[in-house]
C-alpha positions as CSV (number, residue, x, y, z in Angstrom):
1,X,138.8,-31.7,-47.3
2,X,135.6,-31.5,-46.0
3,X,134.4,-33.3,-42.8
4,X,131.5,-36.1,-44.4
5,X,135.0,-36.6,-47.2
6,X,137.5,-37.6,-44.2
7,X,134.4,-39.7,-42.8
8,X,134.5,-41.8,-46.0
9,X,137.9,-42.4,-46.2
10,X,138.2,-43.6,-43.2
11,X,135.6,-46.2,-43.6
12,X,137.5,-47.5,-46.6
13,X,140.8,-47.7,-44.9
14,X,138.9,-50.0,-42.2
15,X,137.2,-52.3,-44.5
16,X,140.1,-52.2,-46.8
17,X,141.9,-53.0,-43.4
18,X,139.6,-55.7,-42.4
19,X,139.2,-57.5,-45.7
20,X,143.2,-57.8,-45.5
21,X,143.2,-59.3,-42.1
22,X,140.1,-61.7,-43.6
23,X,142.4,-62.9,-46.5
24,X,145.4,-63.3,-44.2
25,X,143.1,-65.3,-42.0
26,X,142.0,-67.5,-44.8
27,X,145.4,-68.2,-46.2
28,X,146.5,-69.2,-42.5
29,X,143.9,-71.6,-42.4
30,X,144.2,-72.5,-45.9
31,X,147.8,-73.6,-44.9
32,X,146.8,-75.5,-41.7
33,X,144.7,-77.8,-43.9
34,X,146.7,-78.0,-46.8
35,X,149.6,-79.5,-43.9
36,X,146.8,-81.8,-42.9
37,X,145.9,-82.8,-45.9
38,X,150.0,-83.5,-47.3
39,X,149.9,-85.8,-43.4
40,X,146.9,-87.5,-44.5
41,X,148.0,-88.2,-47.8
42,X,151.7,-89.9,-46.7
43,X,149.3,-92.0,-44.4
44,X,147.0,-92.9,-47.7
45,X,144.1,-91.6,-46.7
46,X,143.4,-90.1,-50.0
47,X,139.6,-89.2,-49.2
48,X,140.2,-87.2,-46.3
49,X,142.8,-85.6,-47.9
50,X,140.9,-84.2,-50.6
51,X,138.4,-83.2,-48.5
52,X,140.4,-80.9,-46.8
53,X,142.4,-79.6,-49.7
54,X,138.6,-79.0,-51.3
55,X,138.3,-76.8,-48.3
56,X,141.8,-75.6,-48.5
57,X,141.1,-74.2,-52.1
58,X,138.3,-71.9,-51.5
59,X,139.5,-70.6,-48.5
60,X,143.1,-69.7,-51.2
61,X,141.5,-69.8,-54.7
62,X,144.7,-68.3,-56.2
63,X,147.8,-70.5,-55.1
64,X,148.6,-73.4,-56.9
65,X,149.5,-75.6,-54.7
66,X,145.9,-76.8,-53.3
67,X,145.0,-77.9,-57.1
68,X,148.1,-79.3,-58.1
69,X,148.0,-81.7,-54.2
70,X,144.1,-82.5,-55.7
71,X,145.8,-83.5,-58.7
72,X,148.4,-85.7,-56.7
73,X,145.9,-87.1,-54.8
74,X,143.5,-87.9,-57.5
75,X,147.0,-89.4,-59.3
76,X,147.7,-91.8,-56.3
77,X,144.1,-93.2,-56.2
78,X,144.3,-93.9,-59.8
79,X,141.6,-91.7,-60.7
80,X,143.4,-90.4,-63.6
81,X,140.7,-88.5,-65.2
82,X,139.7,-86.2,-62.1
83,X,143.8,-85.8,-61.8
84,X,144.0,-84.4,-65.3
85,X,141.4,-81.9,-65.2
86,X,142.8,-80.1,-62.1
87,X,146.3,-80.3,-63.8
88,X,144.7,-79.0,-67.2
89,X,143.1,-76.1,-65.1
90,X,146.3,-74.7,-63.7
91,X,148.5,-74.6,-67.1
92,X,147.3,-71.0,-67.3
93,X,148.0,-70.0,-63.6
94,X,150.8,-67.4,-63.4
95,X,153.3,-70.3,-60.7
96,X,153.1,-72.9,-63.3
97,X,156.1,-74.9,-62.7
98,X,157.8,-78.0,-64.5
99,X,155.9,-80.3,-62.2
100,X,152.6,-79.8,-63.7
101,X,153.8,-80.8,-66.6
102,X,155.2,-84.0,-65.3
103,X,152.4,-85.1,-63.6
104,X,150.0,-84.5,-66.2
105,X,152.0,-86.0,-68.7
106,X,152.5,-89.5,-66.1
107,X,148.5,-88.8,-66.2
108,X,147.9,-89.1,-69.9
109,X,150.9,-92.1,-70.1
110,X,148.9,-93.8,-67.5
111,X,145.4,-93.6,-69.3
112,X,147.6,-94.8,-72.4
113,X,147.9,-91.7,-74.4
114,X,151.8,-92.0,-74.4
115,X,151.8,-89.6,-77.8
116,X,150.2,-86.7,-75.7
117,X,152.5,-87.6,-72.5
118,X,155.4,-86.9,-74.9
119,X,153.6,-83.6,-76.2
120,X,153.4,-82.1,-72.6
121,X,156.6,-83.0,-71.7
122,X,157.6,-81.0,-74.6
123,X,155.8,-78.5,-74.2
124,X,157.2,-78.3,-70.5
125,X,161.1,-78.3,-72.1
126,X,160.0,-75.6,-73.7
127,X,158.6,-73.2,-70.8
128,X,161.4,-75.1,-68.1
129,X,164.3,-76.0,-70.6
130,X,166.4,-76.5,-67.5
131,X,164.0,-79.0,-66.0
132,X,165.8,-82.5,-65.1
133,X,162.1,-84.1,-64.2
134,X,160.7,-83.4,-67.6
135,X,164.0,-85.2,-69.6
136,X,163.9,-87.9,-67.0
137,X,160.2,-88.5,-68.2
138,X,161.5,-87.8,-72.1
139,X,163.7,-90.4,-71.5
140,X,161.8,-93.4,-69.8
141,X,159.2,-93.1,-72.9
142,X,161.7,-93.3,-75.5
143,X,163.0,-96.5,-73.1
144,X,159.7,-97.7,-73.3
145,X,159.8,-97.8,-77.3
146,X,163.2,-100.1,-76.8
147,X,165.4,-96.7,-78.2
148,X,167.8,-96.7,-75.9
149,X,170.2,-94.2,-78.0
150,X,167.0,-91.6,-77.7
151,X,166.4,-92.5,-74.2
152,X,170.0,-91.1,-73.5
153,X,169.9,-88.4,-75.4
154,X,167.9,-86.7,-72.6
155,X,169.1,-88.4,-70.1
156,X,172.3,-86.9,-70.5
157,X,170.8,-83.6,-71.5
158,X,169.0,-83.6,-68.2
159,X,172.4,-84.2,-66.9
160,X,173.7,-81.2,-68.4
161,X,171.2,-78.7,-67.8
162,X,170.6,-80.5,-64.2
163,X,173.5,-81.4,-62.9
164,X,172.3,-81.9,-59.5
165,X,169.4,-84.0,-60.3
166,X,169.7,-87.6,-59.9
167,X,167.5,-89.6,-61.3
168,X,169.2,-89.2,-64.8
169,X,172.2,-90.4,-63.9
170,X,170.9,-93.7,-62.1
171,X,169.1,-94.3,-65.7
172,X,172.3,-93.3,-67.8
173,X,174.2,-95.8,-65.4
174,X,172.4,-98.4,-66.2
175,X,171.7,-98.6,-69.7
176,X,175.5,-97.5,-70.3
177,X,176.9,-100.5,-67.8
178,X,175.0,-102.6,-70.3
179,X,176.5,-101.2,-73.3
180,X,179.7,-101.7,-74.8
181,X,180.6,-97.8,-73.3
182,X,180.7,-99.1,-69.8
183,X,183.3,-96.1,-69.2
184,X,180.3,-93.4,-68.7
185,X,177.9,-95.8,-66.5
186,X,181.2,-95.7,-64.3
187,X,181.0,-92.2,-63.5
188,X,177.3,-91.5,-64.0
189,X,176.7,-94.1,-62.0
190,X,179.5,-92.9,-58.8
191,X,178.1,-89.4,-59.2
192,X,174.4,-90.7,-58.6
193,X,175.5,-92.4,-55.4
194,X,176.8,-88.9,-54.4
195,X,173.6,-87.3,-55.1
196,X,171.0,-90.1,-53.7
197,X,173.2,-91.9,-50.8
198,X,170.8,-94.1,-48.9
199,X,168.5,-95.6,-51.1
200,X,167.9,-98.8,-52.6
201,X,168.7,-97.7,-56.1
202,X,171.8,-96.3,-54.3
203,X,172.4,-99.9,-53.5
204,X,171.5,-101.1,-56.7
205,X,173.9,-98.8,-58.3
206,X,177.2,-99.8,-55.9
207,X,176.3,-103.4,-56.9
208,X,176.7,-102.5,-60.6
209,X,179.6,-100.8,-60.2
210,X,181.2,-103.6,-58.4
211,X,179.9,-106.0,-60.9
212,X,181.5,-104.2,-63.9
213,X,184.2,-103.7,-62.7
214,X,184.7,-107.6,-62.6
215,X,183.6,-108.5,-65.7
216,X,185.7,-105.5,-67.6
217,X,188.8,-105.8,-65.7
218,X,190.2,-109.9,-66.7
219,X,193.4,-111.4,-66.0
220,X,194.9,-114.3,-68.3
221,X,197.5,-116.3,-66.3
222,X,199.8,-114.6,-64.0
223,X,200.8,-111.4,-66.7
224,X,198.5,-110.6,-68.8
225,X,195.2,-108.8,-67.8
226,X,192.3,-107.1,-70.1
227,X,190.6,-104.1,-69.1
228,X,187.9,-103.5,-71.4
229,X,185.2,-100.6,-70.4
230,X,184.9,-98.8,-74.3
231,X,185.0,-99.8,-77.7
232,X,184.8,-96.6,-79.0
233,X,188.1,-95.2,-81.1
234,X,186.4,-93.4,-83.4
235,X,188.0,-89.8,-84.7
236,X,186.6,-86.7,-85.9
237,X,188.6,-85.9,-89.4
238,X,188.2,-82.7,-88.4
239,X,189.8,-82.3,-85.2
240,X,193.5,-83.7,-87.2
241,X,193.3,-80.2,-88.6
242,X,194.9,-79.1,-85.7
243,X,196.8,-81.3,-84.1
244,X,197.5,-78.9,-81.1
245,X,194.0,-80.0,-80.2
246,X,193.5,-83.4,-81.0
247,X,192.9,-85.7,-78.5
248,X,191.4,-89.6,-78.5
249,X,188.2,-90.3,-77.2
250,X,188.1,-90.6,-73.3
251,X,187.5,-93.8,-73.0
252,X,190.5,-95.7,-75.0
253,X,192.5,-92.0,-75.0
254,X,192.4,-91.9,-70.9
255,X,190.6,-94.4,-69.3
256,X,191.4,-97.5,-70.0
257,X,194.9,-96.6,-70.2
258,X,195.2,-95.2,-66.9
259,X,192.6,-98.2,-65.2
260,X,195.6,-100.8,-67.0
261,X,198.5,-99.1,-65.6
262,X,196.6,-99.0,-61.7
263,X,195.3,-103.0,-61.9
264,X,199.0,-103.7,-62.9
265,X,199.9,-104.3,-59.2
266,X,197.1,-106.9,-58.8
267,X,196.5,-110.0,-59.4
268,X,192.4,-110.3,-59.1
269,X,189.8,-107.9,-58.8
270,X,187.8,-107.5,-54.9
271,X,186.5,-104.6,-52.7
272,X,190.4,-104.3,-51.4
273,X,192.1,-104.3,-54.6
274,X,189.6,-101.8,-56.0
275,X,190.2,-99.6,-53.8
276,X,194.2,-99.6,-54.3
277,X,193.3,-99.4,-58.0
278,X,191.1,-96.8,-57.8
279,X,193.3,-94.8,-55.4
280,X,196.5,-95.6,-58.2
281,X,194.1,-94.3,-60.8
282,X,193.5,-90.7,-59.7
283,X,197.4,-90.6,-58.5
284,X,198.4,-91.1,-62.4
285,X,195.2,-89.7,-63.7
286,X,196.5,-85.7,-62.1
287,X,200.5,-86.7,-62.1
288,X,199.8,-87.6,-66.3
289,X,198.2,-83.9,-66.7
290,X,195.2,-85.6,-68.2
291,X,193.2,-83.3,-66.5
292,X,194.1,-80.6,-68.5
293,X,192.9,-82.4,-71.9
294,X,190.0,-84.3,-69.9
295,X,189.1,-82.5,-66.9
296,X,186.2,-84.0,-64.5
297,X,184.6,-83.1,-61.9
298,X,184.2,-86.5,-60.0
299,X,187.9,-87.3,-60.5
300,X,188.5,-83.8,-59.2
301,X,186.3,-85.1,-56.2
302,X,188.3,-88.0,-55.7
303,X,191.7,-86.3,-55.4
304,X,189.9,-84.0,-52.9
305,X,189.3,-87.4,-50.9
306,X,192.6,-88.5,-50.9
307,X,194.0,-85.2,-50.0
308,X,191.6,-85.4,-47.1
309,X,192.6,-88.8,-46.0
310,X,189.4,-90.3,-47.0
311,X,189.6,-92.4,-50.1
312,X,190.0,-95.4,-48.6
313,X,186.8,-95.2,-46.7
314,X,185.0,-93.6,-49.9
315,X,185.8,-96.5,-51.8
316,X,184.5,-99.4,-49.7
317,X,181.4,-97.0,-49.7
318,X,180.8,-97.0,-53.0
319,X,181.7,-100.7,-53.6
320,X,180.0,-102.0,-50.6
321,X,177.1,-103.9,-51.9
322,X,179.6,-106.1,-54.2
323,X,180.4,-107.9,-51.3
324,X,179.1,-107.1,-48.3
325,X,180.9,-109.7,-46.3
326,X,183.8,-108.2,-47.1
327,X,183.1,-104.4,-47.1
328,X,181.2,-105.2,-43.2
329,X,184.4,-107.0,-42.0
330,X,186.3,-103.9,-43.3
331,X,184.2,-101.5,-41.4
332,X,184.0,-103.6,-38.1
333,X,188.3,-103.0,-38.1
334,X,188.2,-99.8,-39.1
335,X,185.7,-98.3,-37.3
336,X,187.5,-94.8,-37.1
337,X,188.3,-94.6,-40.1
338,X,184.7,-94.7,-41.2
339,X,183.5,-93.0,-38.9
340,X,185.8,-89.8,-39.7
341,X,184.8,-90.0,-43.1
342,X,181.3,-90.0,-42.5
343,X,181.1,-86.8,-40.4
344,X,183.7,-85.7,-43.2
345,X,181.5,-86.9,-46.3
346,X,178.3,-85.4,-44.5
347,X,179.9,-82.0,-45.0
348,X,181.9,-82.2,-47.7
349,X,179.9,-83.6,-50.8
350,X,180.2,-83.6,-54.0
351,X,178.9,-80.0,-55.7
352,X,177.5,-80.1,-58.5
353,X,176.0,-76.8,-60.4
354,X,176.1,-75.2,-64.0
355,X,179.7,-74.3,-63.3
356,X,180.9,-77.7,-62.2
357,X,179.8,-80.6,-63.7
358,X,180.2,-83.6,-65.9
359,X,178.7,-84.6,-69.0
360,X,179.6,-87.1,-71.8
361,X,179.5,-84.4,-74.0
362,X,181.7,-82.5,-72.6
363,X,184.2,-84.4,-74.5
């Protein structure tokens, strides 16, 4: 190699050397704003925000984030039309994720194109068919067309494929707890307050559960008592081909059953006697095998609780905004009780993955 070659080369490797250290620099600072900008933004200066993530951009042209943020902030000011053309200009971009896709679909909802808002959600399922955003989305427009049989279709599909996502559950909960299947807004509606435990829908949600359970379990006089949470006995011809297999739906086949044998050593229906009811139900629900014909996850959970010492505790938790006199005075004489299950609950939640997880179609 002659000398004037090495010369050359070695000029490269520096400039190739300093225009690496330049682009490091500019992502660095790229990143400082882009912070900045996020700070701004949860204060609502949306101006100043974009300003910087302007600046952000050109100093990072090629990540996704600075557009999509633009996007956002354009989104939150209402200025739907300068939000969808920075969404539109990063379908392409090779870190496309399903969020994109929501927010430009909210975009075109929101300047009152609800058929294309369905077409990019679809198109989303289709690149992120494991997305629980984009069937939360599907399902809120179907809701708005008043087809609530569509709307759970992917509600519960997002359930399946997203078992840790909330947000379909809370909307499953609800529309289920105001059907004649009030047996599924039951447990969507427990696992959702597992997920999302300190919100005001996870208020909202312990409130309905309470509720329901008053108005589905009735007592007539001092021995008879109606618990009603499914209407639903309908059989598949086909499964009495093999009667090794059959089994009645959940609801009238497990539920209620097991619910009427548990609310047979009450005589009304509070935050006190749910518990004991509740804590009677998973007793007979594993000691009557039906775990093995209708296994679940968050019945699974609860015998996990019990086991633990916790139940009790668990219970007023998840009833306590049905009567929050009651579930206070609770926890003001049984402080270490809660207390211990807090610090027990905080480590110990409920796990939800593709492995383990419930779903109405399940069964």
């Amino acid at each position: 190699m002659t000398k004037k070659l090495k010369t050359i080369i070695l000029i490269l490797l520096v400039a190739t050397g300093q225009l690496a250290t330049g682009q490091s620099n500019n992502k660095e600072k790229a990143l400082d704003k882009g912070r900045e900008a996020i700070r701004l933004m949860d204060e609502g200066k949306y101006d100043e925000s974009i300003k910087l993530l302007r600046e952000a951009q050109k100093l990072d042209p090629d990540d996704i984030n600075y557009p999509y943020e633009l996007a956002y902030a354009y989104y939150a000011k209402k200025d739907y039309k300068k939000a969808k053309k920075y969404l539109e200009g990063i379908l392409d971009h090779k870190d496309i994720n399903d969020r994109v896709y929501q927010m430009l679909g909210n975009t075109y909802d929101n300047m009152g194109d609800s058929e294309k808002a369905i077409e990019t959600y679809e198109a989303g399922i289709k690149l992120f068919p494991k997305s629980g955003n984009l069937y939360l989305e599907m399902g809120v427009m179907q809701m708005g067309k008043d087809d609530f049989n569509r709307a759970l279709y992917y509600w519960e599909k997002g359930i399946e494929v997203a078992p840790g996502f909330s947000s379909n559950y809370y909307w499953a909960a609800k529309i289920y707890c105001s059907s004649t299947e009030e047996v599924w807004g039951m447990i969507y509606g427990e696992i959702f307050m597992n997920l999302e435990r300190n919100s005001r829908r996870t208020a909202e949600i312990s409130k309905l559960l309470y509720d329901t359970y008053k108005s589905e379990i009735t007592f007539s006089g001092d021995t008879s008592v109606s618990v009603s949470f499914s209407q639903n006995a309908t059989i598949n011809i086909d499964d009495l081909k093999d009667p090794g297999k059959f089994k009645l739906p959940f609801g009238v086949g497990a539920y209620e059953p097991t619910l009427s044998l548990a609310v047979i050593s009450v005589k009304t229906i509070d935050i006190h006697t749910l518990d004991k009811i509740r804590s009677t139900f998973v007793d007979n629900y594993f000691s009557m095998g039906l775990d093995k014909n209708y296994p679940n996850v968050l019945f699974s959970y609860q015998k996990k609780l019990k086991e633990a010492g916790h139940l009790e505790a668990y219970n007023h938790w998840i009833l306590m905004k049905g009567d929050e006199d009651a579930f206070d005075n609770w926890q003001a004489e049984n402080k270490e009780k809660w207390d211990n299950f807090v610090l027990w609950f905080s480590e110990n939640g409920l796990k939800l993955n593709d492995g383990n997880k419930f779903y109405r179609g399940q069964y």
